[in-house]
PyMOL CGO cylinders between C-alpha atoms (Angstrom):
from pymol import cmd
from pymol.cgo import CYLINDER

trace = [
    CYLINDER, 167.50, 186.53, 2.51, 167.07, 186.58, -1.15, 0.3, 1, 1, 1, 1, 1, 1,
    CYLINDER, 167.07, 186.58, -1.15, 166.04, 183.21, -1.55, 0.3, 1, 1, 1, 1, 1, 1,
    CYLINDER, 166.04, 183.21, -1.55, 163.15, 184.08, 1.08, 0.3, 1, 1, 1, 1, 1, 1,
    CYLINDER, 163.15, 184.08, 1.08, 162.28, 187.41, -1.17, 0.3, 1, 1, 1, 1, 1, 1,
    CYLINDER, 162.28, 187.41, -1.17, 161.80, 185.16, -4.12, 0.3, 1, 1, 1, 1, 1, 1,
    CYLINDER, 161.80, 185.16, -4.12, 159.56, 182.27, -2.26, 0.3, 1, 1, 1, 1, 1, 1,
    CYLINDER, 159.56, 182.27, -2.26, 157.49, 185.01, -0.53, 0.3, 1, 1, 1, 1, 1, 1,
    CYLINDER, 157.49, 185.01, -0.53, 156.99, 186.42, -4.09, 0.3, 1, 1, 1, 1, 1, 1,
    CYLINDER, 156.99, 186.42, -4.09, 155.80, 183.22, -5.73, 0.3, 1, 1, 1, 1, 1, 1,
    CYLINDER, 155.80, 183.22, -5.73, 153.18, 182.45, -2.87, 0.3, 1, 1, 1, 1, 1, 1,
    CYLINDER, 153.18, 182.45, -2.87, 151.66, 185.89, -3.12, 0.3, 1, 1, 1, 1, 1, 1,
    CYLINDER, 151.66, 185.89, -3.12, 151.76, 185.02, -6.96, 0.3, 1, 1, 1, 1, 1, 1,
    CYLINDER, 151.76, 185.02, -6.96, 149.76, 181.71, -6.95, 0.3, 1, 1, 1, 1, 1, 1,
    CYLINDER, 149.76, 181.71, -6.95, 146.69, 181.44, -5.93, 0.3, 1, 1, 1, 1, 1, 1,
    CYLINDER, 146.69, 181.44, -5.93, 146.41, 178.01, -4.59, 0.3, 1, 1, 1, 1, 1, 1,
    CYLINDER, 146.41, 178.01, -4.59, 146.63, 179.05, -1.22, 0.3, 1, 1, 1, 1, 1, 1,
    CYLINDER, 146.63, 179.05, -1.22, 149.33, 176.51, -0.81, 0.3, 1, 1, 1, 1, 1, 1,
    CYLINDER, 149.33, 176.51, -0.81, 153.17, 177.24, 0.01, 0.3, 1, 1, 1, 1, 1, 1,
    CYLINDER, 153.17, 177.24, 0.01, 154.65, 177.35, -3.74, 0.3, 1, 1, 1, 1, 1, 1,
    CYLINDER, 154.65, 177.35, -3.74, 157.63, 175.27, -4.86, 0.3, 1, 1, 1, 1, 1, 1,
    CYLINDER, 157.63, 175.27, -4.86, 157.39, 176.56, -8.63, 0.3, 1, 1, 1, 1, 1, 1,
    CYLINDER, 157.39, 176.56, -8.63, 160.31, 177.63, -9.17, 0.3, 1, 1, 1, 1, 1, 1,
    CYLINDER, 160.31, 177.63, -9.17, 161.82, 180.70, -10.87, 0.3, 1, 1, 1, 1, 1, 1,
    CYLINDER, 161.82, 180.70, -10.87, 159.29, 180.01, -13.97, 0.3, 1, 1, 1, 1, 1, 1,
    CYLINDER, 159.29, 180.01, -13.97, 156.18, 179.97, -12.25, 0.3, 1, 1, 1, 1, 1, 1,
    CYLINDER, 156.18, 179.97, -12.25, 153.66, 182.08, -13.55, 0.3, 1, 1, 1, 1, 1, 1,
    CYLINDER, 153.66, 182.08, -13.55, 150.48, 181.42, -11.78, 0.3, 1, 1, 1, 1, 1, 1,
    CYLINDER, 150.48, 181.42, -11.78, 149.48, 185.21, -11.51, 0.3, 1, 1, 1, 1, 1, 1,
    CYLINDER, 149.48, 185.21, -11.51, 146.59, 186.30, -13.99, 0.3, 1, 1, 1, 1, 1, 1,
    CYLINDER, 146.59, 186.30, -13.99, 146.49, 183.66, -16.41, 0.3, 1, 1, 1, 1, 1, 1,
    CYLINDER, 146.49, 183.66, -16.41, 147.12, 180.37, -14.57, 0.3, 1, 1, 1, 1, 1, 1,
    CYLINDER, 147.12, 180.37, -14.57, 149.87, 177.73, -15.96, 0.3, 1, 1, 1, 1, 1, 1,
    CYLINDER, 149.87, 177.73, -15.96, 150.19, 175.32, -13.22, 0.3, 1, 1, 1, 1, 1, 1,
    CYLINDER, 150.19, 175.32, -13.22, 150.71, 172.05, -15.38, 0.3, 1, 1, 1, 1, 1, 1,
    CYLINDER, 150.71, 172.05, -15.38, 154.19, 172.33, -13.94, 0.3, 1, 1, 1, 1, 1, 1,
    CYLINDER, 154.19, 172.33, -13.94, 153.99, 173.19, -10.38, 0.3, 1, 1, 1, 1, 1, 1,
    CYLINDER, 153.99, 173.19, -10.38, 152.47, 171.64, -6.88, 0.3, 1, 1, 1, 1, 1, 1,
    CYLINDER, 152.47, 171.64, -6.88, 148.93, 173.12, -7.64, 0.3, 1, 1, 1, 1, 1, 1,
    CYLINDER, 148.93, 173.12, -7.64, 147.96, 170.25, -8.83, 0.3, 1, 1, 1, 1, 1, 1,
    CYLINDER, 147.96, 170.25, -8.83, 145.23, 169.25, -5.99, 0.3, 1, 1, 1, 1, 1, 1,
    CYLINDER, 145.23, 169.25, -5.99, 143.76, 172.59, -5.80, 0.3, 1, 1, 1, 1, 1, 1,
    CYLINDER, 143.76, 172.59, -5.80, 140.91, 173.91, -7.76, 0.3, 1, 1, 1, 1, 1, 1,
    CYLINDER, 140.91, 173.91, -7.76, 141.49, 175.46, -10.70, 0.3, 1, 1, 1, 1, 1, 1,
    CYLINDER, 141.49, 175.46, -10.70, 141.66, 179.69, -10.44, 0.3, 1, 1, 1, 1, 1, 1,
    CYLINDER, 141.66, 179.69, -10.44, 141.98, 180.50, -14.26, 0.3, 1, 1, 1, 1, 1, 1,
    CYLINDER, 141.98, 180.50, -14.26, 138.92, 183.17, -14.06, 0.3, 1, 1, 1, 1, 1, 1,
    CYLINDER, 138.92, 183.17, -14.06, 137.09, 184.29, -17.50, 0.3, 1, 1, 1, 1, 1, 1,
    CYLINDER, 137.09, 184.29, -17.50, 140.43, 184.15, -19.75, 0.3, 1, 1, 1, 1, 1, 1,
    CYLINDER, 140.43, 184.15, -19.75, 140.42, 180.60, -19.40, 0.3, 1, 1, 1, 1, 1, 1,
    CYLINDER, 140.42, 180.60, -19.40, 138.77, 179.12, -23.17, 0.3, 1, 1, 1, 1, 1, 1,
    CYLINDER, 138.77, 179.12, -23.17, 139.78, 175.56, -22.28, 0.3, 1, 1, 1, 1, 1, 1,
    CYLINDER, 139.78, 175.56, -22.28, 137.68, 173.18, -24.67, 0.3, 1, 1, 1, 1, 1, 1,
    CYLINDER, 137.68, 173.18, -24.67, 136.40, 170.32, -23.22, 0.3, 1, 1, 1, 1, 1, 1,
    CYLINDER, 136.40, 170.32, -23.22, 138.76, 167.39, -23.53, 0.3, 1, 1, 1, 1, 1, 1,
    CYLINDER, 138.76, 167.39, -23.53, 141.81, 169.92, -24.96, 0.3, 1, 1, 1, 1, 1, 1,
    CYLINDER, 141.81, 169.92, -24.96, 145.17, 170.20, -24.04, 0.3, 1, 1, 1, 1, 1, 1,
    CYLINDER, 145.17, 170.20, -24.04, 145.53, 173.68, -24.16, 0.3, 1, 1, 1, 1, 1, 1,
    CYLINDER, 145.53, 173.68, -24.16, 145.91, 174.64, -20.93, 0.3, 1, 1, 1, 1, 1, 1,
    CYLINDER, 145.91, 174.64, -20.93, 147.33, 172.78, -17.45, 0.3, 1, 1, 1, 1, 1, 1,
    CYLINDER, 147.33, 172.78, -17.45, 143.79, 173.08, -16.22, 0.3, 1, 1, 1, 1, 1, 1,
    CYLINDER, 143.79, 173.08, -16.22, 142.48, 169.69, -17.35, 0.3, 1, 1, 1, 1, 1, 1,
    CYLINDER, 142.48, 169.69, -17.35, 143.14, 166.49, -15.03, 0.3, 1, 1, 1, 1, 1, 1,
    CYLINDER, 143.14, 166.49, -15.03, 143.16, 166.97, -11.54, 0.3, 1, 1, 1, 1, 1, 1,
    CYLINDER, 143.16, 166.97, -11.54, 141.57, 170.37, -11.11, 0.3, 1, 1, 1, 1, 1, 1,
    CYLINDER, 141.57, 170.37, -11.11, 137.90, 170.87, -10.72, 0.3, 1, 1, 1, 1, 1, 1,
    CYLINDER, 137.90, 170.87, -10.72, 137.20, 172.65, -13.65, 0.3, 1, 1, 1, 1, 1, 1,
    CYLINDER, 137.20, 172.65, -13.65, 133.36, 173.26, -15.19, 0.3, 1, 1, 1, 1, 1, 1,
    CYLINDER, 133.36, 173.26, -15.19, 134.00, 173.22, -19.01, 0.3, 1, 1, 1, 1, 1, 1,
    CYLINDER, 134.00, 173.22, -19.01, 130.43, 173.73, -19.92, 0.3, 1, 1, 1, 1, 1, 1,
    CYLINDER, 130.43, 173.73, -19.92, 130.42, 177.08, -18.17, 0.3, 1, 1, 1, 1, 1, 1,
    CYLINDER, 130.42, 177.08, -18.17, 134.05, 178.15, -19.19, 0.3, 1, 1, 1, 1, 1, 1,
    CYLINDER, 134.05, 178.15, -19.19, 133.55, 176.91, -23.02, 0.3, 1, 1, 1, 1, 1, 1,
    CYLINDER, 133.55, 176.91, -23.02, 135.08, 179.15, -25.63, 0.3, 1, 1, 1, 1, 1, 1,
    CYLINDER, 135.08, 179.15, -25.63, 131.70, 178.80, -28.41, 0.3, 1, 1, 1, 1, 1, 1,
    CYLINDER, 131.70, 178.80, -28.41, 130.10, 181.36, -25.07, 0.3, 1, 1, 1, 1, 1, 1,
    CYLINDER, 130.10, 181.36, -25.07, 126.29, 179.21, -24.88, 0.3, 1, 1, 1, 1, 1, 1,
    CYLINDER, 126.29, 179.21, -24.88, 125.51, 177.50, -21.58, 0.3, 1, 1, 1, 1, 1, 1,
    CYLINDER, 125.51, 177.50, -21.58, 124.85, 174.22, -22.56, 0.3, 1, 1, 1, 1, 1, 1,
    CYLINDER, 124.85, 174.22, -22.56, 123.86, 173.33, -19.39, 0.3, 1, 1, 1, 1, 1, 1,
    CYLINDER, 123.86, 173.33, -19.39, 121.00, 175.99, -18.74, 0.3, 1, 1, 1, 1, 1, 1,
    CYLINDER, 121.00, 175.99, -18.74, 120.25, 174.99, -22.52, 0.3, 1, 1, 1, 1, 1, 1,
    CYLINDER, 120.25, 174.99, -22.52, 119.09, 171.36, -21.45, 0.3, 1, 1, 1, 1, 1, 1,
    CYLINDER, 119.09, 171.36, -21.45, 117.08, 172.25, -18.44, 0.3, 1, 1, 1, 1, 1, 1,
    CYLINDER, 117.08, 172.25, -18.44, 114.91, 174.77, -21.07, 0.3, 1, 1, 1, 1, 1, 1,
    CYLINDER, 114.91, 174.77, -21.07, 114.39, 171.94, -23.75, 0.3, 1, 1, 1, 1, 1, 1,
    CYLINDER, 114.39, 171.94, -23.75, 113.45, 169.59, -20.80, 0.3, 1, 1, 1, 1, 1, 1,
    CYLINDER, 113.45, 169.59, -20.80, 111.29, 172.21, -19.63, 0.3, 1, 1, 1, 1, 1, 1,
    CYLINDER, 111.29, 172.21, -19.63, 109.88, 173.10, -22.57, 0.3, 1, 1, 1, 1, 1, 1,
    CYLINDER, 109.88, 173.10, -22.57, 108.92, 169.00, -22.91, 0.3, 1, 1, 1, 1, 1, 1,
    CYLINDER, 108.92, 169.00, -22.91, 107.10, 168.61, -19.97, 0.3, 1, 1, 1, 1, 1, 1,
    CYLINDER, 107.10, 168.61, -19.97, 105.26, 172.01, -20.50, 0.3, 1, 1, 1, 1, 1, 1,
    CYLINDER, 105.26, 172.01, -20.50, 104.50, 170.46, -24.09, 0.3, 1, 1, 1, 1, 1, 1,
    CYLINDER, 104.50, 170.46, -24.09, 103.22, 166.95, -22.00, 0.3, 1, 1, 1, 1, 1, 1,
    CYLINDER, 103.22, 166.95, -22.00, 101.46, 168.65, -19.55, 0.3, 1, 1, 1, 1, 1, 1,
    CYLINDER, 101.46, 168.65, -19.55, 99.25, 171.08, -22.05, 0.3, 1, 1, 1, 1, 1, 1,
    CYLINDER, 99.25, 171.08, -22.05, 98.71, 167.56, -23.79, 0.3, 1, 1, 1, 1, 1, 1,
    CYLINDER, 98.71, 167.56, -23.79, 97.72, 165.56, -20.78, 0.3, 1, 1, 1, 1, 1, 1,
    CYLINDER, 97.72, 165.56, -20.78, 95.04, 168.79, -19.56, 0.3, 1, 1, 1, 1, 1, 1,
    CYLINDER, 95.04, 168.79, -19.56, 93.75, 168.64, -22.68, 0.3, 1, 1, 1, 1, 1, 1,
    CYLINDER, 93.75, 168.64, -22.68, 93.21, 164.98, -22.82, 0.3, 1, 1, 1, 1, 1, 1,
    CYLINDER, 93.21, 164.98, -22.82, 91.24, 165.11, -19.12, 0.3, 1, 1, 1, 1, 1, 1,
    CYLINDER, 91.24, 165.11, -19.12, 89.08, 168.04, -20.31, 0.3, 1, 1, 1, 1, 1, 1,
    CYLINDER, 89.08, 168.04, -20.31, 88.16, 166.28, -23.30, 0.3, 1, 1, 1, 1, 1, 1,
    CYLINDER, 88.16, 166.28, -23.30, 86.78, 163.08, -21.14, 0.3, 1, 1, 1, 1, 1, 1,
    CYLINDER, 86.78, 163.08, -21.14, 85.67, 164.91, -18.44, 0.3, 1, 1, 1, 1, 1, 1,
    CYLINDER, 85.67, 164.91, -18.44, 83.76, 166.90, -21.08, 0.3, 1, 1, 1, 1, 1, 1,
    CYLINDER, 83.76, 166.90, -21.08, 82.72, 163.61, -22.97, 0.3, 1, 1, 1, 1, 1, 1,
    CYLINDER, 82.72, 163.61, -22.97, 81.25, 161.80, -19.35, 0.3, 1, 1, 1, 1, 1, 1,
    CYLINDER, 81.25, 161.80, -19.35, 79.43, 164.63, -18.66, 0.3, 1, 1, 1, 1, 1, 1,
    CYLINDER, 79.43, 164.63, -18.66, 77.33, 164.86, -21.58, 0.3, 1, 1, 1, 1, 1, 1,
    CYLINDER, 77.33, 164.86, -21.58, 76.97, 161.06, -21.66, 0.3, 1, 1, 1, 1, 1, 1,
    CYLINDER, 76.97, 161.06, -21.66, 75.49, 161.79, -18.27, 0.3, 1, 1, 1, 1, 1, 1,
    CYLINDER, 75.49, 161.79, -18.27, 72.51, 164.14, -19.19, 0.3, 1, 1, 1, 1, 1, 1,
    CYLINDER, 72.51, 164.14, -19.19, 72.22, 162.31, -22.06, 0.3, 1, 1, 1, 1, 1, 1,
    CYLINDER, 72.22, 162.31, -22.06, 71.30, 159.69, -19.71, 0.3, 1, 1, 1, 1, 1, 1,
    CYLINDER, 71.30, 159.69, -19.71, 68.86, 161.29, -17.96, 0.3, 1, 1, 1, 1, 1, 1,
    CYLINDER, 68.86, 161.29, -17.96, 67.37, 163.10, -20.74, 0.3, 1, 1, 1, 1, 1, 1,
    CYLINDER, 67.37, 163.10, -20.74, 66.37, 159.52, -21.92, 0.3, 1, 1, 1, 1, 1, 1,
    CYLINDER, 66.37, 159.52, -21.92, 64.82, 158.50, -18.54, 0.3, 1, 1, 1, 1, 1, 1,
    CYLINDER, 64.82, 158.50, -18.54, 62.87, 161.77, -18.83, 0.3, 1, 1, 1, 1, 1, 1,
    CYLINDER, 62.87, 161.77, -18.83, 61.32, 161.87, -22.29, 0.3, 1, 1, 1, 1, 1, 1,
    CYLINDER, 61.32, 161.87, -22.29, 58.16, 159.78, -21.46, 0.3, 1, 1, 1, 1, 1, 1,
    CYLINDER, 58.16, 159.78, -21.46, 57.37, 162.26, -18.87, 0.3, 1, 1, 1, 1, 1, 1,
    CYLINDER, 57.37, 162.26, -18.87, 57.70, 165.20, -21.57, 0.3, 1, 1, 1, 1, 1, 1,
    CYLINDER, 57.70, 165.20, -21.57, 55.45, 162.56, -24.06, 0.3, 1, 1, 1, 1, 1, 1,
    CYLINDER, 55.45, 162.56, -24.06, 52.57, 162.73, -21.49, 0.3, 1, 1, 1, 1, 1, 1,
    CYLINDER, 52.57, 162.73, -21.49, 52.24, 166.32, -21.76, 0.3, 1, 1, 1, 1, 1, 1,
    CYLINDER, 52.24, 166.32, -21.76, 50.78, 165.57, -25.66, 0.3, 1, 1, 1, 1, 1, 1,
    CYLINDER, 50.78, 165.57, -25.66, 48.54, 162.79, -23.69, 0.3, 1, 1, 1, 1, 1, 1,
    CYLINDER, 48.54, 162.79, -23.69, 46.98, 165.59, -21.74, 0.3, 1, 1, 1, 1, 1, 1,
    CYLINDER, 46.98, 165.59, -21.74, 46.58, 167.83, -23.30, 0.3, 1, 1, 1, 1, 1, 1,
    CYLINDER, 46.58, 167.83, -23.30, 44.39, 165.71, -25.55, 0.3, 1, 1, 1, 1, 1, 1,
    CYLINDER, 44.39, 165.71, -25.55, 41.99, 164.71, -22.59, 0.3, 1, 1, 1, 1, 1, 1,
    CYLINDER, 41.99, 164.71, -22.59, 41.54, 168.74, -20.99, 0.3, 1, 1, 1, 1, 1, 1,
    CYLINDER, 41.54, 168.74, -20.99, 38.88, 170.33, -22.11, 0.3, 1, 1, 1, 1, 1, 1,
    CYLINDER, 38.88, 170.33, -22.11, 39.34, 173.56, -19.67, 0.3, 1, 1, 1, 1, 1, 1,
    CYLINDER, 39.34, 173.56, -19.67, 40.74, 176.35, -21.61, 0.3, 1, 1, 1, 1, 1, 1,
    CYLINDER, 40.74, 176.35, -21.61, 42.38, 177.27, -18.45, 0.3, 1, 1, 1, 1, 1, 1,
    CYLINDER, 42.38, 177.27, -18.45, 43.80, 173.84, -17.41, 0.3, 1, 1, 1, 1, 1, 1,
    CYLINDER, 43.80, 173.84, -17.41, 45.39, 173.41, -20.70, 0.3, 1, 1, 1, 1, 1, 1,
    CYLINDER, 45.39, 173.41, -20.70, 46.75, 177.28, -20.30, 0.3, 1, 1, 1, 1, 1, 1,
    CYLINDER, 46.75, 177.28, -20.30, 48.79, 176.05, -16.86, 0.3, 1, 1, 1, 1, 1, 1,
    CYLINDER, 48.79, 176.05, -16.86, 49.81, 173.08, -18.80, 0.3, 1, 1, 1, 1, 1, 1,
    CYLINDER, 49.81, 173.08, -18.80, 51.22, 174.38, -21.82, 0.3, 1, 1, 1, 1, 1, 1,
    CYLINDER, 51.22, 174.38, -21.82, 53.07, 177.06, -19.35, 0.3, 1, 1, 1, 1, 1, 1,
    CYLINDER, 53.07, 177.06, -19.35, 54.56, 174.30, -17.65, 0.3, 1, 1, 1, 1, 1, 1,
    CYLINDER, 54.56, 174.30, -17.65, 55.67, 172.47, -20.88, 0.3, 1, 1, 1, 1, 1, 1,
    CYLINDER, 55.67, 172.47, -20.88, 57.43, 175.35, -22.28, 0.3, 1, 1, 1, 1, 1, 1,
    CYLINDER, 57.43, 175.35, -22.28, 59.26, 176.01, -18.78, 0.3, 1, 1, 1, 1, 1, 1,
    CYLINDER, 59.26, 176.01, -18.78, 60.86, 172.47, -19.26, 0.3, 1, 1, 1, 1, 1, 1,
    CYLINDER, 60.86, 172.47, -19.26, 61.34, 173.27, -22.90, 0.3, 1, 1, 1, 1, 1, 1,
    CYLINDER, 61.34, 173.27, -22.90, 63.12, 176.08, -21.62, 0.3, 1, 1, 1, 1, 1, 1,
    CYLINDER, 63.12, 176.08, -21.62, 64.90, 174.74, -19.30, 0.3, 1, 1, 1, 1, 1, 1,
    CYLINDER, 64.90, 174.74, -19.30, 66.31, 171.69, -21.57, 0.3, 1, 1, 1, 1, 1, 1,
    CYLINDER, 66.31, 171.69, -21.57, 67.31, 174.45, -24.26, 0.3, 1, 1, 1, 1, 1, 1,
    CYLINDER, 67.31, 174.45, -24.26, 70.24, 175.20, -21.21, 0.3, 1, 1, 1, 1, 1, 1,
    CYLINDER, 70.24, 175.20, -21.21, 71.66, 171.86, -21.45, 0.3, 1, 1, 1, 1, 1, 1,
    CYLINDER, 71.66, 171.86, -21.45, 71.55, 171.85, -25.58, 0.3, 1, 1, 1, 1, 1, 1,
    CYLINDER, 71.55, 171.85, -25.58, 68.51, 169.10, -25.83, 0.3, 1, 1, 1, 1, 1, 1,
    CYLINDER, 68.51, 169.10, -25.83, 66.09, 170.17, -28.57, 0.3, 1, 1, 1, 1, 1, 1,
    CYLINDER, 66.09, 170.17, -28.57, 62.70, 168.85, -29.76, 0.3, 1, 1, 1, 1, 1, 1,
    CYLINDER, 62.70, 168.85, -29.76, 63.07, 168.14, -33.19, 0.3, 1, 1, 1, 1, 1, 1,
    CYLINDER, 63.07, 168.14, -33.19, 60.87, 170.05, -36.09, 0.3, 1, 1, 1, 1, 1, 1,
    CYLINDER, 60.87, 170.05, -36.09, 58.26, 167.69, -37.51, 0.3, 1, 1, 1, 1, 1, 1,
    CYLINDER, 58.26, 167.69, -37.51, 54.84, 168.92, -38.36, 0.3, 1, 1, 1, 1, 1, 1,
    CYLINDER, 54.84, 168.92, -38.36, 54.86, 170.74, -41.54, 0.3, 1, 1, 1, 1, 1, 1,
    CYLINDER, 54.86, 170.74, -41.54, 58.67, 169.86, -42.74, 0.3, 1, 1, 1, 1, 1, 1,
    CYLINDER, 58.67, 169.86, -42.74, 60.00, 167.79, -44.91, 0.3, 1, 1, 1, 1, 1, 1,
    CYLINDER, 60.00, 167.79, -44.91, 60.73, 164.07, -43.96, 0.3, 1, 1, 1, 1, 1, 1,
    CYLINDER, 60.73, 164.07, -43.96, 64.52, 163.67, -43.09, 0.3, 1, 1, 1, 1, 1, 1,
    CYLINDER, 64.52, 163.67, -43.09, 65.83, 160.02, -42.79, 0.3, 1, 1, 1, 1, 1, 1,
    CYLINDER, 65.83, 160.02, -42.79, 68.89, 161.17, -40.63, 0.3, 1, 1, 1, 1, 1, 1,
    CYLINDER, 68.89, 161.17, -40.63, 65.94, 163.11, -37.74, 0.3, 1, 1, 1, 1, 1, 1,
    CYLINDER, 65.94, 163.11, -37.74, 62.45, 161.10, -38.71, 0.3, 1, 1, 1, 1, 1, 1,
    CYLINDER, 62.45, 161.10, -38.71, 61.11, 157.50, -38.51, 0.3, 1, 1, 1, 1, 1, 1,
    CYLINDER, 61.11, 157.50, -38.51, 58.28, 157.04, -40.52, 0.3, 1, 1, 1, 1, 1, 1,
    CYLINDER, 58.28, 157.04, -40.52, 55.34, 154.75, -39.39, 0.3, 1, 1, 1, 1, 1, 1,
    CYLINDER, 55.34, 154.75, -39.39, 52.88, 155.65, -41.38, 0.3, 1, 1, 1, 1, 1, 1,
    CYLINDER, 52.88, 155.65, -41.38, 51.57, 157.17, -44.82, 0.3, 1, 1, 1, 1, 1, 1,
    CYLINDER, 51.57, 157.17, -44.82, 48.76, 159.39, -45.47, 0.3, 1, 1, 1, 1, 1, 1,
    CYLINDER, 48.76, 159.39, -45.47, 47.42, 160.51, -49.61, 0.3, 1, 1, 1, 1, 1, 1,
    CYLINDER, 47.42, 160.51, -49.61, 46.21, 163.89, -49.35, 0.3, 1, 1, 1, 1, 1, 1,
    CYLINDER, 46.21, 163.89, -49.35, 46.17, 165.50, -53.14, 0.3, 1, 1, 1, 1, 1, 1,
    CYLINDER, 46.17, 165.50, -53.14, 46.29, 168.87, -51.75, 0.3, 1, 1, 1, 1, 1, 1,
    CYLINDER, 46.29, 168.87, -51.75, 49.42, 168.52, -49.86, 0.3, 1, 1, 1, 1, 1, 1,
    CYLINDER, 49.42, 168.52, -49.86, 53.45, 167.68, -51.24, 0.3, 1, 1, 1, 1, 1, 1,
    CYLINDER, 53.45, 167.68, -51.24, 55.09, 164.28, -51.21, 0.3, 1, 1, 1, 1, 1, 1,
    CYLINDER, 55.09, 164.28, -51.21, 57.27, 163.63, -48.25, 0.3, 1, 1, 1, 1, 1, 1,
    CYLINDER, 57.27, 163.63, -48.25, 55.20, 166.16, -45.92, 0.3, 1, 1, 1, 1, 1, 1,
    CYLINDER, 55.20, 166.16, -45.92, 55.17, 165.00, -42.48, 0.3, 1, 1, 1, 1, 1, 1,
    CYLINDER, 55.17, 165.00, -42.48, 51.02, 165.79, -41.69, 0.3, 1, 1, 1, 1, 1, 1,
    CYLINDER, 51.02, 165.79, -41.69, 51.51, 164.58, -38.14, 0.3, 1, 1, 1, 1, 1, 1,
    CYLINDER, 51.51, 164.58, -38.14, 53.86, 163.60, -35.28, 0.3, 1, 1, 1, 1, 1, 1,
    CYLINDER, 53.86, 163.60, -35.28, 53.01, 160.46, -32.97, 0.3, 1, 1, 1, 1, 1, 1,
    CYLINDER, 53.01, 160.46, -32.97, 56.35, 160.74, -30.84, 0.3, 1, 1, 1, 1, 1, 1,
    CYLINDER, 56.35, 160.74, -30.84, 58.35, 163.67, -30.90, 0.3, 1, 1, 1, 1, 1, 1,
    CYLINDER, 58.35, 163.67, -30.90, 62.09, 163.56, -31.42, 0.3, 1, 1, 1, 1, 1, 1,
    CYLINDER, 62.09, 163.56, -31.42, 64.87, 165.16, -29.51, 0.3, 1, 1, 1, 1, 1, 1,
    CYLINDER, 64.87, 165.16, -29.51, 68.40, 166.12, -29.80, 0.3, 1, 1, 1, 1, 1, 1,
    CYLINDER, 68.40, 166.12, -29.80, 71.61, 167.15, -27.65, 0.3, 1, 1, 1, 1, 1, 1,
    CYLINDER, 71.61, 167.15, -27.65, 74.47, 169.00, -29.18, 0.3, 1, 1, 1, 1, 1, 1,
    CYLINDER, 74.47, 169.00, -29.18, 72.84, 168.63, -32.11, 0.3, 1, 1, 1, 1, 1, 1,
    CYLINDER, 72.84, 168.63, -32.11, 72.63, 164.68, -32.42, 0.3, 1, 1, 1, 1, 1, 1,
    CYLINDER, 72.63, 164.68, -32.42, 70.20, 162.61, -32.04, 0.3, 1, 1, 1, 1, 1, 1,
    CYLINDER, 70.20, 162.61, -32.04, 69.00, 160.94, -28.89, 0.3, 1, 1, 1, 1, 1, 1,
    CYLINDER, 69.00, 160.94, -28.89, 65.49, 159.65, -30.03, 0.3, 1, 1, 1, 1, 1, 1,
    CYLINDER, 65.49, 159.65, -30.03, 64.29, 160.08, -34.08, 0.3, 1, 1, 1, 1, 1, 1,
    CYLINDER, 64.29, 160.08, -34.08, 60.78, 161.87, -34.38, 0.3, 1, 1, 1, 1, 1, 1,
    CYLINDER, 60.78, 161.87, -34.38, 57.77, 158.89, -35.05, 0.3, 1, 1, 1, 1, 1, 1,
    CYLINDER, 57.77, 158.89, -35.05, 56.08, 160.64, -37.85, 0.3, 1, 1, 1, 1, 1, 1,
    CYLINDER, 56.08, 160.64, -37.85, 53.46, 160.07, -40.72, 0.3, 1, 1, 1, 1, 1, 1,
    CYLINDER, 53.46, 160.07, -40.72, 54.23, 161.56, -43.88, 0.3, 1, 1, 1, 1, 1, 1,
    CYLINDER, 54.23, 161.56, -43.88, 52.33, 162.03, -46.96, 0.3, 1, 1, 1, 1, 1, 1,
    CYLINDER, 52.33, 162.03, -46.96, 52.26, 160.12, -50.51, 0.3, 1, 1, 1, 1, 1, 1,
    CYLINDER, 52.26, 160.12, -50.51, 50.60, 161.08, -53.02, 0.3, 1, 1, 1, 1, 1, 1,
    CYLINDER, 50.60, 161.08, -53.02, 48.62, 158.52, -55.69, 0.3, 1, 1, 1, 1, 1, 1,
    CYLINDER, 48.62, 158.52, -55.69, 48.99, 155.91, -53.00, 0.3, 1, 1, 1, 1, 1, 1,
]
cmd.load_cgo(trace, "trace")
């Protein structure tokens, strides 16, 4: 009977769920020391006053029991959850890096596009200068100078410019000059007149000005 008392006791002590064969010694209540007993196989119960280190000695824990050190360490960080927030942290970093990148050509191919057909359409804007050189009718040249600045307008959306000629000083990096003129009355380096206009889109050039420019003593 007491032999029964004292096995009875153990198993209600241990928490392997197993029948216990400790002995006298066993302590496998609170705080679990089963390095010595048959709770080998089962997993390990030690609970938050376990501060096994990783690859100690210091407790029977270690071995055969399934026992998450990174989680139970004594320094109290979670190395685990640690790693997954540098790894996502990295692929947030590649990601804002790769978005970037596509805007940036996506951005690029589109203006390469209008500057494309910004190209194709500058001899139709050059034969607005043609006519209005041939009309006569005050009226005439009224609807076609309304029309002009309605395209002027209307390029101003897309950031292509004509570029400032008459009246300005010649600019190497905006005019080409193809001709020179000696007026006395007027300064050096005057552009007097404009045979092609010039245009530009986001501020760069897509076609210089043809201009002539004055010289004096020439």
């Amino acid at each position: 009977m007491k032999e029964e008392k004292k096995k009875k006791k153990f198993e209600e002590a241990c928490e392997c769920g197993e029948e216990c064969h400790c002995g006298d010694d066993c302590q496998c209540g609170d705080e679990c020391h089963c390095g010595d007993c048959g709770c080998e196989e089962h997993e390990c119960t030690c609970g938050d006053d376990c501060n096994c280190e990783e690859g100690g000695e210091d407790c029977g824990c270690h071995g055969k029991h399934n026992h998450n050190y990174e989680h139970n360490c004594g320094c109290g960080h979670n190395h685990e959850a640690e790693q997954y927030l540098l790894m996502a942290q990295r692929m947030q970093a590649d990601f804002e890096n790769y978005r970037k990148r596509v805007a940036e050509q996506l951005d690029f191919q589109r203006q390469e596009g209008v500057k494309s057909v910004i190209e194709v359409f500058l001899p139709c804007l050059d034969a607005f200068k043609e006519a209005k050189r041939t009309v006569s009718d005050e009226n005439m040249l009224t609807g076609i100078n309304m029309i002009e600045n309605k395209i002027l307008e209307a390029l101003k959306t897309l950031n292509v410019e004509k570029i400032e000629a008459i009246g300005k000083t010649f600019d190497p990096h905006l005019h080409n000059v193809i001709a020179l003129m000696h007026e006395e009355d007027k300064e050096n380096d005057i552009i007097v007149d404009e045979y092609q206009a010039g245009w530009t889109l986001n501020g760069k050039v897509i076609r210089y000005s043809k201009v002539i420019v004055n010289k004096k003593g020439e």
